[in-house]
C-alpha positions in Angstrom: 7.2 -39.9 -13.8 7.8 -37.8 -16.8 6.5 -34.4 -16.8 5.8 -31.8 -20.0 5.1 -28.6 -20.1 2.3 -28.5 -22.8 1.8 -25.5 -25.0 -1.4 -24.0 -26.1 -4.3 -25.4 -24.1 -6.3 -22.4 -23.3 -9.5 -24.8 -21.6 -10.5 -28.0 -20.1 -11.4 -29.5 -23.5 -7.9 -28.8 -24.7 -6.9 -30.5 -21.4 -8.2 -33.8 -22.2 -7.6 -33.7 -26.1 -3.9 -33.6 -24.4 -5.0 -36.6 -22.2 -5.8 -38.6 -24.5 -2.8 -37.9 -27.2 -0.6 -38.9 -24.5 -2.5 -42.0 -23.1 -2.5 -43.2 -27.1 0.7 -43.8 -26.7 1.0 -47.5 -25.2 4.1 -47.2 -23.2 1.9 -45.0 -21.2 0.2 -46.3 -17.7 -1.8 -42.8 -17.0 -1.5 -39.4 -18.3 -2.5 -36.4 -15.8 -3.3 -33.0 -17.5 -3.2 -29.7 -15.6 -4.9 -27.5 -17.9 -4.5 -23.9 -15.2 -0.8 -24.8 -14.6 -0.4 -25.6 -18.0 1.5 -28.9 -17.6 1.2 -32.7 -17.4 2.5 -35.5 -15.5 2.9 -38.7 -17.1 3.3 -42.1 -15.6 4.4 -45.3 -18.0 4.3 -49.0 -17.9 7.1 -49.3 -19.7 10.7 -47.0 -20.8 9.2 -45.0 -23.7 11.2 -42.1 -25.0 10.7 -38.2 -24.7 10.2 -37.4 -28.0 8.0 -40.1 -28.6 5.2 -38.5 -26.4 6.1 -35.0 -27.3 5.2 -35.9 -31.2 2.0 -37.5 -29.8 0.8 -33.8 -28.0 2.0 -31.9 -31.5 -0.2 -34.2 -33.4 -3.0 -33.4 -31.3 -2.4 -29.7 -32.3 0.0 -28.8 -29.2 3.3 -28.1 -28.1 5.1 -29.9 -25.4 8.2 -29.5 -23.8 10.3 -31.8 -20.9 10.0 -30.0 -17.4 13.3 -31.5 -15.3 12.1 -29.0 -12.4 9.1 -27.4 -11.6 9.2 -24.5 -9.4 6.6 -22.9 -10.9 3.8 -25.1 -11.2 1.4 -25.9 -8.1 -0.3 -29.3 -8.1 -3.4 -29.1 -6.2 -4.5 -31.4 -3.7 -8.2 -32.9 -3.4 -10.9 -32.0 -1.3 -9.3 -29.0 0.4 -8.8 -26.3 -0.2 -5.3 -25.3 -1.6 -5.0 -21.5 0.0 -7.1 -20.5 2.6 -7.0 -17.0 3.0 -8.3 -14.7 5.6 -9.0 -11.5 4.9 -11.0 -9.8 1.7 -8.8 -6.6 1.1 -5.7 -5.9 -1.0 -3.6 -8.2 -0.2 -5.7 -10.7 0.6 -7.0 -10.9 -3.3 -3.8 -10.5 -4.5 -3.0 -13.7 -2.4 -5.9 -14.9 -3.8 -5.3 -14.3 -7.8 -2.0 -15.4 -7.3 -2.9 -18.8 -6.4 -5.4 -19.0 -8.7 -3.0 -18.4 -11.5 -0.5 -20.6 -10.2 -3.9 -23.2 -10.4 -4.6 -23.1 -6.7 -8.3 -23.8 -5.1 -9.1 -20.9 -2.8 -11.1 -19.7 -0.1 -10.9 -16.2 1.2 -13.0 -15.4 3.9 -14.2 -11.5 5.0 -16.6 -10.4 7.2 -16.2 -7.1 7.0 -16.8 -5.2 3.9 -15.1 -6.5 0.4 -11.9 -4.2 -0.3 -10.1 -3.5 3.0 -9.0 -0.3 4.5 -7.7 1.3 1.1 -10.9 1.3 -1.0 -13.6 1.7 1.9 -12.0 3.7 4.7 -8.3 5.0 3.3 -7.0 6.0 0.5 -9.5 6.3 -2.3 -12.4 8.6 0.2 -9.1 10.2 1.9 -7.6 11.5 -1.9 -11.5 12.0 -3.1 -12.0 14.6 0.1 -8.8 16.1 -0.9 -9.8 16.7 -4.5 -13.0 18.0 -3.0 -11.3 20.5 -1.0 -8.8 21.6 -3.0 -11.2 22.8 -5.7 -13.4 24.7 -3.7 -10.5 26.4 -2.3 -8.9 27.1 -6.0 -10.0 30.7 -5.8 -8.9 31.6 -2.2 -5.0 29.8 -3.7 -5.2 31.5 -6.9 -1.8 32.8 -7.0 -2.4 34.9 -10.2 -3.0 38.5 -9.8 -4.6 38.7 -13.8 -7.1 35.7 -13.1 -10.5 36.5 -10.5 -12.5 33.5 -9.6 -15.1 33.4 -7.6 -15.4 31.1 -4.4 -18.2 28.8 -4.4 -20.4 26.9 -2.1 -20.0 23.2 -0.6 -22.6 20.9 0.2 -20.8 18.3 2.5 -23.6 15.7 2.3 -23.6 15.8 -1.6 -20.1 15.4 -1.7 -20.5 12.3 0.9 -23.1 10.8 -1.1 -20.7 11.3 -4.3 -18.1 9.5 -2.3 -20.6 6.4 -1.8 -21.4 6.0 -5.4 -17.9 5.8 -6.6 -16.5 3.8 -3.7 -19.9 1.2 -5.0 -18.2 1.6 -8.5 -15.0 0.5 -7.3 -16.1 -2.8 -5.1 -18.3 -3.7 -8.3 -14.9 -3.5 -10.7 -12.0 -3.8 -8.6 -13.0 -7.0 -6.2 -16.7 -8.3 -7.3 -15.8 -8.5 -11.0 -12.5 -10.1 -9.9 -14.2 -13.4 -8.3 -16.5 -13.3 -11.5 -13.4 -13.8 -13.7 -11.6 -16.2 -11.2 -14.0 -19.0 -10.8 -11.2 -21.3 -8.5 -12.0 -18.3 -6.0 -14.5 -19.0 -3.7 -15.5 -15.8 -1.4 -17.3 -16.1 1.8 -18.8 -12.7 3.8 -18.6 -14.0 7.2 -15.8 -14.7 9.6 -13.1 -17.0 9.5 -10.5 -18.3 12.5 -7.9 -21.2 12.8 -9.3 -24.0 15.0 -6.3 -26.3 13.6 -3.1 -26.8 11.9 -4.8 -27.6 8.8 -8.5 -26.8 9.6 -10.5 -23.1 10.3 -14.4 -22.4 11.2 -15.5 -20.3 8.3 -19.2 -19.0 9.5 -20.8 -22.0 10.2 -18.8 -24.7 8.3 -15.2 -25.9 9.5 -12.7 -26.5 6.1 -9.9 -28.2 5.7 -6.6 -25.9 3.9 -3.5 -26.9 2.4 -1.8 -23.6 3.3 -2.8 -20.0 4.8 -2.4 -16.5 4.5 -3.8 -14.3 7.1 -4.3 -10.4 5.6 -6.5 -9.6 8.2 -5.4 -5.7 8.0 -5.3 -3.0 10.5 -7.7 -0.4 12.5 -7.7 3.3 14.2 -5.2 2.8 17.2 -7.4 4.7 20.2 -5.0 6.3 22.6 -5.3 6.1 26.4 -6.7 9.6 27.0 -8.6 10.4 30.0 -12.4 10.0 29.1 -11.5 10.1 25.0 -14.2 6.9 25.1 -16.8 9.2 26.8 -17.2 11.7 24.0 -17.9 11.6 20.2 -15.1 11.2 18.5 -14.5 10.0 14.7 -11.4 8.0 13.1 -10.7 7.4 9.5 -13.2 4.8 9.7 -16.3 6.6 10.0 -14.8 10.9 9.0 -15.9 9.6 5.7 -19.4 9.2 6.4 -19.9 12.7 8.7 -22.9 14.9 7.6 -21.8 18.1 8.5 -18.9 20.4 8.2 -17.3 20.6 11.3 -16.5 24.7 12.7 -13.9 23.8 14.7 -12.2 20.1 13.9 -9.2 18.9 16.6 -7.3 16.2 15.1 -5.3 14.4 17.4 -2.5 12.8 15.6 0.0 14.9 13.2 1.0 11.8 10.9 -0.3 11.0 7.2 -3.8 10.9 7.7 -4.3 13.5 10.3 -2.4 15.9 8.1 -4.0 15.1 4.6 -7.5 15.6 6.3 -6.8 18.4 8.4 -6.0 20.4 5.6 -8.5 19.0 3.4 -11.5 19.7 6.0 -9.3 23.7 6.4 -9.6 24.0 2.7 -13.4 23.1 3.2 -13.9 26.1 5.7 -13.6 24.3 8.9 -11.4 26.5 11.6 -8.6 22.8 12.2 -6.3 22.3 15.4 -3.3 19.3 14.7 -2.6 18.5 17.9 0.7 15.7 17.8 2.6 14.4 20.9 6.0 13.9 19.2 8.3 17.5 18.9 7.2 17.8 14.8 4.6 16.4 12.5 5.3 13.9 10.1 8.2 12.4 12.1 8.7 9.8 9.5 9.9 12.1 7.1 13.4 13.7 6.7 13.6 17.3 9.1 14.1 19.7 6.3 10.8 18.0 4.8 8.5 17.6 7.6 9.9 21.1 9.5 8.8 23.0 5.5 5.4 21.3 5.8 4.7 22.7 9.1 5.7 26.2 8.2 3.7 25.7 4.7 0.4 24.4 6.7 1.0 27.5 9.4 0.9 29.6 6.8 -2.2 28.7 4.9 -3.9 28.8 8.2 -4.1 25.9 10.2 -3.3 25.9 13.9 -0.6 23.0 14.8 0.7 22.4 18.2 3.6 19.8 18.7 5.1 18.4 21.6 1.5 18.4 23.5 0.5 16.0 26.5 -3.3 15.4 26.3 -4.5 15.2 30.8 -8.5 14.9 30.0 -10.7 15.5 27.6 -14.9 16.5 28.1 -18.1 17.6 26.4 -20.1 20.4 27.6 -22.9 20.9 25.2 -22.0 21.0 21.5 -18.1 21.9 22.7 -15.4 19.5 23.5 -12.7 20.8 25.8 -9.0 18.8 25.9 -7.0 19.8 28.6 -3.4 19.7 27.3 0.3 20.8 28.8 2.3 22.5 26.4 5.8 23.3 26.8 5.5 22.7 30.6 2.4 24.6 31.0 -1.9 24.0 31.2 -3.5 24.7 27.6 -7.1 24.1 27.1 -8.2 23.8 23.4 -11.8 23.9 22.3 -13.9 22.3 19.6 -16.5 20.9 18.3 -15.3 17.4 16.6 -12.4 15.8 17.3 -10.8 13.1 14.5 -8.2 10.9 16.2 -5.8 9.9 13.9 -2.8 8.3 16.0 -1.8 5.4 13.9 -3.0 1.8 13.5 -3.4 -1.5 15.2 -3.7 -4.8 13.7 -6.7 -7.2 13.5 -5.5 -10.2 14.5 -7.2 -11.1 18.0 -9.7 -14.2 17.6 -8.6 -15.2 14.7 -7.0 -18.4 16.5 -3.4 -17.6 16.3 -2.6 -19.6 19.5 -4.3 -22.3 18.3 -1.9 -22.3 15.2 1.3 -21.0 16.9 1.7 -18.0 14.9 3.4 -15.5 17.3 2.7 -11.7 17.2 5.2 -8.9 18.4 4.0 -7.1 21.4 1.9 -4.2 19.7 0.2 -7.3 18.1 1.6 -7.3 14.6 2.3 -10.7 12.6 5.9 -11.8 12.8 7.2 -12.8 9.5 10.4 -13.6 7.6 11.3 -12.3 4.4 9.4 -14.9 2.4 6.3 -13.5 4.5 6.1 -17.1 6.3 5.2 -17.1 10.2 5.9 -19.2 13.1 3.8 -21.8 11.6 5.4 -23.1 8.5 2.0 -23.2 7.0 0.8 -20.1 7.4 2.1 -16.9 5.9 0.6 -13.4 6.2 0.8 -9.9 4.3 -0.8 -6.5 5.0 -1.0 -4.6 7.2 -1.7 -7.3 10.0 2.1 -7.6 9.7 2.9 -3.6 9.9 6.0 -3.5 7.9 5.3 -1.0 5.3 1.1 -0.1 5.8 0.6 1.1 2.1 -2.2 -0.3 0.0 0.8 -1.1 -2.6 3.2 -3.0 -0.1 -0.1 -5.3 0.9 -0.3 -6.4 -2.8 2.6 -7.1 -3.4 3.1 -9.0 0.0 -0.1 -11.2 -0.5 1.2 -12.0 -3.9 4.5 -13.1 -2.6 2.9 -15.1 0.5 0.7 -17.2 -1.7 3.4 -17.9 -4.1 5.9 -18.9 -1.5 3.0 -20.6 0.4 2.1 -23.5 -2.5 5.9 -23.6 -4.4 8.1 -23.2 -1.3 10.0 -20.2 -0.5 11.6 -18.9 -3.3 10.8 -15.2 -3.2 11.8 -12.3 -0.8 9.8 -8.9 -0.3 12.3 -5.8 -0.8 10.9 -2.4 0.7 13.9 -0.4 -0.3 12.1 1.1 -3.4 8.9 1.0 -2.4 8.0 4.9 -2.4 5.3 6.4 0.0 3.6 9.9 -0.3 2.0 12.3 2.1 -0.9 14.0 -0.2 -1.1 17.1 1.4 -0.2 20.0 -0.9 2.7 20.3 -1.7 2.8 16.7 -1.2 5.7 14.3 0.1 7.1 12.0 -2.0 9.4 9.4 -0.6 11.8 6.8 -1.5 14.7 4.8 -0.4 17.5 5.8 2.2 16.7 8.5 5.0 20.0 10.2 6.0 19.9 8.5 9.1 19.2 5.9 8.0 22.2 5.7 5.4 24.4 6.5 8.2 23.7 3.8 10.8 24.4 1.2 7.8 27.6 2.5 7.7 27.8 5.2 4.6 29.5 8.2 5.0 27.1 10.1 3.3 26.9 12.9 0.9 23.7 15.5 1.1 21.7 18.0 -1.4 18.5 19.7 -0.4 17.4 22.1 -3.5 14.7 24.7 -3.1 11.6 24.1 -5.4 12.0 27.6 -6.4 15.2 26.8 -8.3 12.3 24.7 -10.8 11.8 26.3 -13.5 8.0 24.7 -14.3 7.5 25.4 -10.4 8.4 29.1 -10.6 6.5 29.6 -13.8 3.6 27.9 -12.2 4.1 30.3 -9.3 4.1 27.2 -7.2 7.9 27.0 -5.6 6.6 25.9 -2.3 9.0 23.0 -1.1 12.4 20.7 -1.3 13.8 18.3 -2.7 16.5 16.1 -0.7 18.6 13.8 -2.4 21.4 11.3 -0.6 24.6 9.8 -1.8 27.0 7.4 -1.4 29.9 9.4 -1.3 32.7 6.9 -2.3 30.6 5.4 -5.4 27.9 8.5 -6.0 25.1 5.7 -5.8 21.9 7.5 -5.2 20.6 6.0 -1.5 17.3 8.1 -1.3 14.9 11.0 -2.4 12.9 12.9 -0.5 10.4 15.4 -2.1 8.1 18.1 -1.1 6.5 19.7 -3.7 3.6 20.0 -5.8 2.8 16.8 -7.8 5.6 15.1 -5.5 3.6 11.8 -5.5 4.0 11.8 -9.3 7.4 13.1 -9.1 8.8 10.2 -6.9 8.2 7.3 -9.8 11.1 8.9 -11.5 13.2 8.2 -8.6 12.4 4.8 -8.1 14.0 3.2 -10.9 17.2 5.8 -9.3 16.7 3.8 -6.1 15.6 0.2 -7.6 18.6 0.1 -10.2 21.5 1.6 -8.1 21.8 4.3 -10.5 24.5 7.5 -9.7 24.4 11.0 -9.4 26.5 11.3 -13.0 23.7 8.7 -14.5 20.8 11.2 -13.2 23.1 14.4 -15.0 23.3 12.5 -18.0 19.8 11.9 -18.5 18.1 14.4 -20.9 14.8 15.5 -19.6 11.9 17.0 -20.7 12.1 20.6 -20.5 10.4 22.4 -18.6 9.0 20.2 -15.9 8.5 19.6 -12.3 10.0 16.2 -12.1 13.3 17.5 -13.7 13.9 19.0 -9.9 15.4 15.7 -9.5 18.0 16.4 -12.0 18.5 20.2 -10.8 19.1 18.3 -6.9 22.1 15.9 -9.0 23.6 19.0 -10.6 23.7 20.7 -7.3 26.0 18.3 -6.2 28.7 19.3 -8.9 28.1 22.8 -9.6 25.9 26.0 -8.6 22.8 25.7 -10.5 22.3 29.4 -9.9 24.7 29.7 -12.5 23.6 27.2 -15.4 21.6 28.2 -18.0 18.7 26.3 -19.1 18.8 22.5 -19.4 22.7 22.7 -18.9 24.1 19.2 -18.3 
């Protein structure tokens, strides 16, 4: 069997012009032409030389070239499906247009709505309520005396309405116009589950599937609180849908989303309670960056209590009462909506995983290896089913890798270590790489910075200095090992330091750089300097 890759067939046609070139040539038995994967496999009745064939494709008008290996070229099988994939959000289409491009037939199978938890019920509605509430408060954080504004009004159902239309947009152009321009991917709306090795009930039809990936995502995690399932309550599922402003919202939970919201809904004009178990918020953020945030939040006015034991919680008519112990004593805190934001928990019960041995961890989660392969050899899964890294950006890149490795063999491995996060409260968190912890237990001795945003220049001429900036080292070699950053714009901010993080770079390659002056993201250059002089005492821009 020879094989070529052939150059310049951009459709079927061009396909079987190729088809036919080759099978001109008489040496040739049968000439196979993979127009998607861009190759073709030749079979021969007799010895007939390499060149001889390639001259017979460039006199049809192509190019050709001998394939000795091909890791990168899927040959799809018949009458199955090639990737079967289970689960319609982000990383589940990224799964999806992966295999496609690699030639695959594909199923992908949703029944909930098209676009996962980061379009309909996370990120996108979470940053548009921010945006919402951080203009209307604009006049009340006006932080210059020369400039009056007024404060306006807010009508919480227009802006909820708002929120549909664009999150419509986004399903139209993001995921339906997707499957238009990907014909080998079929979608189903309805539910799908293994009921064999190679076989799953989709809605009413059983299919047959060459390999899996399972993206079946995450939900709300409910605590066990006393009586919690006996009064209304909202999570980040349905907050996005409420249609009114709440006077006194309790969020229990002091993580990402309880945070981003609570201030958002503050900003708004409701009166907000954070009410977190753990002794800080934001616990997976370094302490000088999650210990600023809660003095920052206290400060603009919302009420945060850590370290609190919820005994009971109960209506009594448009109030609901929790029934805490703080600090070893009884605390009662009153409301009148509670948002529980306590984390997430994956969707992977009756979807057959016994049935296809793929083994969970005990909170539920997908256990994977680095290639994103499970306990079945056949089946792989991404998201945030598997809870490694639950941003919308990790799942893509996950399902992208699973279906790859899936249909050419395990060839590549998911790295996290520069995979930044952010926190969009404001300031807002920006993360990447190495906590100081962290850099310790792997054995660094470690060398630290944390610079003050007013040291910015573009912060304190903005008259924004609220924050830090943390930066760690590798003290024998200088390598940069992580960046932690609270600030305004620190989700921008944080791009600069992932190529730092990505590419191993130093604390003398960050000096060296010449940035633009002034702005905020040259803060990461101030924290470098800081760790060979006193930037008190440079002038401006000094290397």
């Amino acid at each position: 069997m020879i094989k070529l890759r052939i150059i310049g067939m951009t459709c079927e046609h061009c396909a079987e012009t190729v088809k036919k070139a080759l099978e001109s040539v008489k040496e040739v038995k049968e000439a196979k032409v993979y127009f998607p994967q861009g190759f073709a496999e030749i079979e021969t009745k007799e010895e007939v030389s390499v060149e001889k064939l390639i001259k017979a494709v460039e006199k049809a008008g192509y190019g050709a070239q001998v394939i000795k290996e091909s890791p990168e070229i899927y040959i799809p099988k018949k009458d199955i499906y090639d990737l079967f994939i289970l689960g319609g959000g982000s990383a589940g289409f990224a799964a999806a247009i992966k295999a496609s491009d690699l030639g695959a037939k594909v199923l992908v199978a949703e029944d909930n709505i098209i676009g996962g938890t980061c379009l309909n019920r996370g990120c996108v509605p979470s940053k548009y309520l921010i945006e919402v509430a951080n203009t209307f408060y604009t006049p009340l954080k006006n932080p210059f005396s020369g400039i009056k504004l007024e404060k306006g009004e807010i009508d919480i159902k227009k802006v909820i309405n708002e929120k549909e239309d664009l999150l419509n947009e986004l399903r139209k152009e993001k995921y339906w116009n997707i499957l238009d321009a990907y014909p080998q991917i079929e979608y189903r709306d309805c539910r799908g589950r293994f009921v064999g090795n190679t076989l799953a009930q989709v809605g009413k039809d059983k299919i047959s599937f060459y390999k899996a990936v399972i993206t079946t995502g995450a939900r709300p995690g409910i605590p066990p609180i006393k009586n919690l399932s006996k009064v209304k309550y909202y999570t980040s599922d349905d907050i996005f849908n409420i249609d009114h402003l709440p006077k006194h919202l309790i969020i229990i939970g002091g993580g990402a989303i309880g945070l981003e919201l609570g201030q958002a809904f503050f900003r708004m004009g409701s009166k907000v309670t954070i009410v977190e178990a753990l002794p800080e918020i934001a616990m997976v953020e370094e302490p000088e960056i999650r210990k600023e945030l809660h003095k920052i939040l206290n400060e603009e006015g919302l009420n945060i209590l850590t370290n609190v034991n919820i005994e009971n919680v109960f209506e009594n008519g448009n109030e609901i009462f929790l029934e805490c112990e703080l600090n070893g004593k009884k605390y009662k805190i009153v409301g009148t909506d509670i948002l529980v934001a306590t984390g997430r928990t994956p969707n992977t019960r009756d979807i057959g995983l016994e049935t296809v041995g793929v083994n969970t961890n005990p909170r539920g989660f997908i256990e994977t290896n680095d290639y994103m392969q499970t306990s079945n050899s056949d089946i792989y899964a991404a998201g945030d089913c598997v809870g490694k890294k639950m941003l919308v950006t990790v799942a893509a890149m996950e399902g992208g890798i699973a279906a790859e490795n899936a249909l050419l063999g395990n060839k590549n491995k998911v790295e996290y270590l520069s995979v930044p996060h952010a926190i969009f409260t404001d300031p807002e968190i920006g993360s990447v790489g190495l906590k100081e912890k962290e850099a310790k237990e792997m054995g660094y001795e470690v060398e630290i910075r944390v610079l003050d945003f007013s040291k910015v220049p573009r912060a304190a001429l903005s008259l924004l200095t609220k924050g830090v900036i943390k930066m760690i080292a590798d003290k024998k070699t200088g390598k940069v090992l992580g960046i932690h950053i609270l600030s305004p714009h620190a989700a921008e901010i944080i791009h600069k330091a992932v190529f730092i993080i990505k590419y191993g770079l130093t604390i003398e390659d960050i000096i060296q750089a010449v940035d633009v002056y002034p702005t905020l993201s040259e803060s990461i250059k101030l924290c470098a300097q800081s760790f060979k002089k006193d930037i008190s005492k440079l002038s401006c821009c000094a290397q």
